[in-house]
BASE-741305 format. One line per field, with one value per atom (N, C-alpha, C, O): atom name; x, y, z; residue number from 0. Coordinates in Angstrom, 2 decimals, padded with zeros to 5 digits. Each point is the difference from the previous one (the first is absolute). Example, Ala and Ser with C-alpha at 12.3 -4.5 7.8 and 13.67 -1.06 7.14 Angstrom:
atom N, CA, C, O, N, CA, C, O
xx 013.19, -000.89, 000.90, 001.04, -001.39, 000.82, -000.77, 000.51
yy -005.69, 001.19, 001.20, -000.02, 001.07, 001.19, 001.09, 001.11
zz 007.80, 000.00, 000.00, 000.66, -001.38, 000.06, 000.73, 000.17
nr 0, 0, 0, 0, 1, 1, 1, 1
***
This chain:
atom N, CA, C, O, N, CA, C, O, N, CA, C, O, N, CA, C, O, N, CA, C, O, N, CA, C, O, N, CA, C, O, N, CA, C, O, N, CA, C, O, N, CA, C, O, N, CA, C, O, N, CA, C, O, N, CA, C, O, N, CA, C, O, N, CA, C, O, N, CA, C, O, N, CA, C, O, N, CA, C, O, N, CA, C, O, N, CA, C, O, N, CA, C, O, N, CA, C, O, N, CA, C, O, N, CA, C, O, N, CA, C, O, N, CA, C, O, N, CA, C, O, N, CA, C, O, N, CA, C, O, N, CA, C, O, N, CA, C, O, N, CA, C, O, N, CA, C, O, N, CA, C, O, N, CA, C, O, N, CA, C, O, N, CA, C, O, N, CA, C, O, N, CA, C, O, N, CA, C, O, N, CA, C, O, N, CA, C, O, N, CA, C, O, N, CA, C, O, N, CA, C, O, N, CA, C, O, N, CA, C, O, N, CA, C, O, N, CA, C, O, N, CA, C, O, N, CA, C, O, N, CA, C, O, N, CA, C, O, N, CA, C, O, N, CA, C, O, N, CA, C, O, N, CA, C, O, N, CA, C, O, N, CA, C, O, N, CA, C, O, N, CA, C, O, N, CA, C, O, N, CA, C, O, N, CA, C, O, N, CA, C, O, N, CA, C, O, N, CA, C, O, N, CA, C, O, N, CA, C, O, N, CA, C, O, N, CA, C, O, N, CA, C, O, N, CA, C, O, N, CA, C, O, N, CA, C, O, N, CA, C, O, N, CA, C, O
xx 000.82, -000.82, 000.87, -000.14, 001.08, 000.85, 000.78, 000.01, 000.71, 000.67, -000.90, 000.60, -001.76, -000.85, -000.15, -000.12, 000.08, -000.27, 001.05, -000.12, 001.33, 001.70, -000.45, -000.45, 000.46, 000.46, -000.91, 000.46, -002.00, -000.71, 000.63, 000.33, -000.29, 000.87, 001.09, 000.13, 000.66, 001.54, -000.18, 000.55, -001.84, 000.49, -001.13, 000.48, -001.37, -000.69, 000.81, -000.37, 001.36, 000.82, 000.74, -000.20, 001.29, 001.17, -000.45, 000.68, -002.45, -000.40, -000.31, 000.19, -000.87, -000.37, 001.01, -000.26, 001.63, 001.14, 000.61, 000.22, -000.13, 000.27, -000.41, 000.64, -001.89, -001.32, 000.06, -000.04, 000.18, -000.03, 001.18, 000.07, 000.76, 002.08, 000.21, 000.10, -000.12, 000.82, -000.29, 000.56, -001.71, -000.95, -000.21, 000.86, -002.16, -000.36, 000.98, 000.08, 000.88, 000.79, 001.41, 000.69, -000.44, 001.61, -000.71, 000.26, -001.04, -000.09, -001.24, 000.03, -000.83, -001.33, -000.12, -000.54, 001.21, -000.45, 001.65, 000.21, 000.64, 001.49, 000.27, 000.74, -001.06, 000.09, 001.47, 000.34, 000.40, 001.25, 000.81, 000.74, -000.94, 000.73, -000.52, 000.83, -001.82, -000.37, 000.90, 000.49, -000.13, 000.84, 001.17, 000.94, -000.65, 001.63, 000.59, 000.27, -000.30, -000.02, 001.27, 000.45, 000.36, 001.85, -001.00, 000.44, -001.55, -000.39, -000.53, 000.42, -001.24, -000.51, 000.75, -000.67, 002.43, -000.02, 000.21, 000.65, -001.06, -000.34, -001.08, -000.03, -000.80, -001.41, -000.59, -001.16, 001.70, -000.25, -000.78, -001.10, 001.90, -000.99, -000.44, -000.02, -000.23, -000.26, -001.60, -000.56, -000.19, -001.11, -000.89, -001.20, 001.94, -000.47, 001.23, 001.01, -001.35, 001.03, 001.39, 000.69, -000.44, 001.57, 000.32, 000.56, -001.03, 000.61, -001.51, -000.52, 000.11, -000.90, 000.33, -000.68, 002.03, 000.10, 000.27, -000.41, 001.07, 000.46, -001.20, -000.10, -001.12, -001.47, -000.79, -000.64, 000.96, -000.55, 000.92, -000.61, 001.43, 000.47, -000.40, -000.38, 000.38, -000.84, -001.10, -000.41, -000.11, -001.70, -000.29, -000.92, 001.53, -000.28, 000.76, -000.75, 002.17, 000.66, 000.14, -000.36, 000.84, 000.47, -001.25, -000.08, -001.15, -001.11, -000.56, -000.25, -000.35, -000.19, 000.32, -000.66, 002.10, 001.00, -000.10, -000.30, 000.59, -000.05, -001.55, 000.03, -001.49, -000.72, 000.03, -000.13, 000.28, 000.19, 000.29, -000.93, 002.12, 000.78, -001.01, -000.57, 000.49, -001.21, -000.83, -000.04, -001.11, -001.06, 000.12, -000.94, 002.07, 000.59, 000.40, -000.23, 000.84, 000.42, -001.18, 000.00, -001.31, -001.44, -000.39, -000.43, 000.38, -000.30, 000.69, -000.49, 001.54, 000.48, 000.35, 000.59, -001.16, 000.53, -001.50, -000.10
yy -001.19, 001.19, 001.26, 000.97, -001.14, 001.37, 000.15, 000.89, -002.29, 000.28, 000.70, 000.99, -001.06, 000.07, 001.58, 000.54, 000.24, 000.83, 000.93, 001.22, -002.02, 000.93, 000.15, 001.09, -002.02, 000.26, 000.59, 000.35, -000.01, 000.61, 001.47, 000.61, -000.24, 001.69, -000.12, 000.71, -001.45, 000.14, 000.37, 000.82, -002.09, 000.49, 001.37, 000.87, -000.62, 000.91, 001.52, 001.02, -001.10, 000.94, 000.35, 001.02, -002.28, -000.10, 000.49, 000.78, -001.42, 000.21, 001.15, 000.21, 000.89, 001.29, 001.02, 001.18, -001.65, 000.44, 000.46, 000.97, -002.79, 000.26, 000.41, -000.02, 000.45, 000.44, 001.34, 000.75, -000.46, 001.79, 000.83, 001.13, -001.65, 000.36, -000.13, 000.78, -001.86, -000.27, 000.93, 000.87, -001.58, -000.12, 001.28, 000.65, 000.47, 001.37, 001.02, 000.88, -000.88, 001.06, -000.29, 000.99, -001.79, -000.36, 000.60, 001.02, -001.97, -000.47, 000.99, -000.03, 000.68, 000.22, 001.60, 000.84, -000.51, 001.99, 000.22, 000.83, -001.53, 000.58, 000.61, 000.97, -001.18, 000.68, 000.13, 001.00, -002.10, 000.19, 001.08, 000.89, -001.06, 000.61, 001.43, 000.90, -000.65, 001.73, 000.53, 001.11, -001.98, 000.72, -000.55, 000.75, -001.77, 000.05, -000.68, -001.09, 002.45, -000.47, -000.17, 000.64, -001.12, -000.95, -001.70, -000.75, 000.37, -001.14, -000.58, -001.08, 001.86, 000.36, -001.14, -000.96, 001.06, -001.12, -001.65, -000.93, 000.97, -001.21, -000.82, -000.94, 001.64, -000.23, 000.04, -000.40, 000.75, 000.32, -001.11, 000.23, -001.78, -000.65, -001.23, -001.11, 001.39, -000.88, 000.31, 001.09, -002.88, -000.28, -000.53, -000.27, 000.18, 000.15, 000.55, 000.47, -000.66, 000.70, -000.37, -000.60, 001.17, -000.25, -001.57, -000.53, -000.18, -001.40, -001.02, -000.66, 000.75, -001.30, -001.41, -000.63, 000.24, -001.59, -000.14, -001.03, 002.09, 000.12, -000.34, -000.87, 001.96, -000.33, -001.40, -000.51, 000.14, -001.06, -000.89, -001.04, 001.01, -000.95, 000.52, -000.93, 001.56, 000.31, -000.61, -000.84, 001.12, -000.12, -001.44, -000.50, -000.20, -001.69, -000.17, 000.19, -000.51, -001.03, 000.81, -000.61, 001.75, 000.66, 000.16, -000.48, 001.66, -000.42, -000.69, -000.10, -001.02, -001.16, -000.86, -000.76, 001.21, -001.02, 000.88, -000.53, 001.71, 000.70, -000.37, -000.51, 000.82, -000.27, -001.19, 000.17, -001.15, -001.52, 000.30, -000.13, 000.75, -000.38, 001.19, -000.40, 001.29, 000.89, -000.82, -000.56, 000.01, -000.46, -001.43, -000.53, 000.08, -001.34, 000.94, -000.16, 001.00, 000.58, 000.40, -000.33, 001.37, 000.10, -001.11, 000.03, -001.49, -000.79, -000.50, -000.24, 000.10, -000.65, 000.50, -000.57, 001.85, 000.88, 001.05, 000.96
zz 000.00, 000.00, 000.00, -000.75, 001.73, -000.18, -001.47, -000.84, 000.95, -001.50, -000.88, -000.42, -000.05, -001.13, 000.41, -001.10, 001.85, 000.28, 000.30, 000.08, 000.11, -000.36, -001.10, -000.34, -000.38, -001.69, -000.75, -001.09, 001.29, -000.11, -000.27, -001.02, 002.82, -000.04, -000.72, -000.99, 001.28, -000.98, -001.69, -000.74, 000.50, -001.96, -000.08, -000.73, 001.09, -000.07, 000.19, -000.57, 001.34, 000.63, -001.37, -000.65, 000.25, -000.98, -001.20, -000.67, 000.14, -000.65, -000.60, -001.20, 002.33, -000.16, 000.08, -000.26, 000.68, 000.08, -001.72, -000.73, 000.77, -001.62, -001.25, -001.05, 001.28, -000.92, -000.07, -000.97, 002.63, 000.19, 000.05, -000.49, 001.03, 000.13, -002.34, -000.94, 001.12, -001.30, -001.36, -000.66, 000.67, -001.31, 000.16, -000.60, 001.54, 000.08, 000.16, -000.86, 002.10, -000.01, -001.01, -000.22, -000.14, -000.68, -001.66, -000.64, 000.40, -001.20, -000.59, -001.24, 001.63, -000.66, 000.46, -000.71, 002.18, 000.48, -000.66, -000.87, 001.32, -000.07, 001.48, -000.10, 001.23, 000.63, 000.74, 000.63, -000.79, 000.36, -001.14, 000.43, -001.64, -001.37, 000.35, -000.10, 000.41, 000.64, 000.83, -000.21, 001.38, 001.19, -000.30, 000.27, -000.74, -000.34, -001.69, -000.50, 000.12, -001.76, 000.06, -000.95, 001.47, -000.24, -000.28, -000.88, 001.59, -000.02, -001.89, -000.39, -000.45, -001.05, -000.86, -000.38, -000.04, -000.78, 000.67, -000.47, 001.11, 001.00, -000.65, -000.79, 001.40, -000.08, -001.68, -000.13, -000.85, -001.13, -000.78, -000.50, 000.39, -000.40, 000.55, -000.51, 001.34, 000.85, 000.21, 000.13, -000.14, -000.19, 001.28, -000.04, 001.01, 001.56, 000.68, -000.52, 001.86, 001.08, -000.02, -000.82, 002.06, 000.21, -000.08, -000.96, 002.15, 000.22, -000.17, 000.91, -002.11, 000.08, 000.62, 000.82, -001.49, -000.25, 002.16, 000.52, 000.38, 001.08, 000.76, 000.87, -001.46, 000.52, 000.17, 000.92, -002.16, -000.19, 000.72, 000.26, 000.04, 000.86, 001.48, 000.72, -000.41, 001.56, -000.20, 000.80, -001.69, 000.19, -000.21, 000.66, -001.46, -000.13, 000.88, 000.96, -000.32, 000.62, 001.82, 001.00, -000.97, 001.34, 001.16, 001.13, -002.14, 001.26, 000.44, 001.20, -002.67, 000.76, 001.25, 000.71, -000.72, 000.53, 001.72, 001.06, -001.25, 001.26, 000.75, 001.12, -001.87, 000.12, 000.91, 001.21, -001.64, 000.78, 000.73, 000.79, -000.09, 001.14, 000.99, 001.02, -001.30, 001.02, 000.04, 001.09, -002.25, 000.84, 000.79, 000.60, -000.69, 000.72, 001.98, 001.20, -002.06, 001.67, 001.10, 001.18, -002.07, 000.49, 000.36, 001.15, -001.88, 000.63, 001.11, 001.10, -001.42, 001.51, 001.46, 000.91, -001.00, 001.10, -000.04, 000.76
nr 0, 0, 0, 0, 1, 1, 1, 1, 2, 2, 2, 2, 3, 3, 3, 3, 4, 4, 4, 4, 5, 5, 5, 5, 6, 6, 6, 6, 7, 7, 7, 7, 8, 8, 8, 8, 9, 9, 9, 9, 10, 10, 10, 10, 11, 11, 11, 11, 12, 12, 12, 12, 13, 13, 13, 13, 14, 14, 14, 14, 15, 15, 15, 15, 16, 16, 16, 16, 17, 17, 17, 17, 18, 18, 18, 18, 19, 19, 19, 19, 20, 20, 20, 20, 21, 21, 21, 21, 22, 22, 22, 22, 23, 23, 23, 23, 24, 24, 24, 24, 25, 25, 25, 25, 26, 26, 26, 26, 27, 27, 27, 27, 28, 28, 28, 28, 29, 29, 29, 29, 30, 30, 30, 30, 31, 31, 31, 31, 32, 32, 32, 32, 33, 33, 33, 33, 34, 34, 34, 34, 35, 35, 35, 35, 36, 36, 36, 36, 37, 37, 37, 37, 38, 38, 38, 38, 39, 39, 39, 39, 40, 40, 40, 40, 41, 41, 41, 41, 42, 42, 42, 42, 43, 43, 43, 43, 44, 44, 44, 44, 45, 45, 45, 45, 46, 46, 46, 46, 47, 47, 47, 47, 48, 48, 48, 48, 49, 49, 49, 49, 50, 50, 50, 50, 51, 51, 51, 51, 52, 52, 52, 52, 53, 53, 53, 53, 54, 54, 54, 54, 55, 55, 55, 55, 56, 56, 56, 56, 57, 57, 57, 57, 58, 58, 58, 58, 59, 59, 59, 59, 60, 60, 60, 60, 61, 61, 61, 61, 62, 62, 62, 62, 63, 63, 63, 63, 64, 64, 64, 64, 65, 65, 65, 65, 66, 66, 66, 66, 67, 67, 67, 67, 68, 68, 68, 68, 69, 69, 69, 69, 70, 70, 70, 70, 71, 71, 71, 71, 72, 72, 72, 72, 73, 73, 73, 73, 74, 74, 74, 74, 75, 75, 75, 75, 76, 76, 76, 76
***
């Protein structure tokens, strides 16, 4: 029960993270390229955020994994 309900908050969290961080302010307002245009040829063609493939490894293998061990610890204590 707890697990299901770590991981619930966790991808919902990572999720809206990566949806709203990446995708809206990087990629779609510019809002970093506004306040610091040294960033501009960075970001140039690039078709999502900074660290997708980094994300995606949090989000499939790391929270899960953290997940477990909290709701193992809630349970046993």
């Amino acid at each position: 029960m707890f697990l299901t309900v770590f991981l619930t908050l966790v991808f919902c969290l990572a999720i809206t993270l990566m949806i709203f961080f990446d995708y809206f302010l990087l990629m779609k307002f510019y809002f970093f390229q506004f306040y610091f245009p040294e960033v501009e040829s960075v970001y140039e063609n690039r078709k999502y955020g900074y660290n997708i493939k980094s994300q995606l490894v949090k989000l499939l293998i790391i929270f899960p994994a953290v997940s477990a061990v909290a709701a193992w610890v809630c349970n046993k204590f």
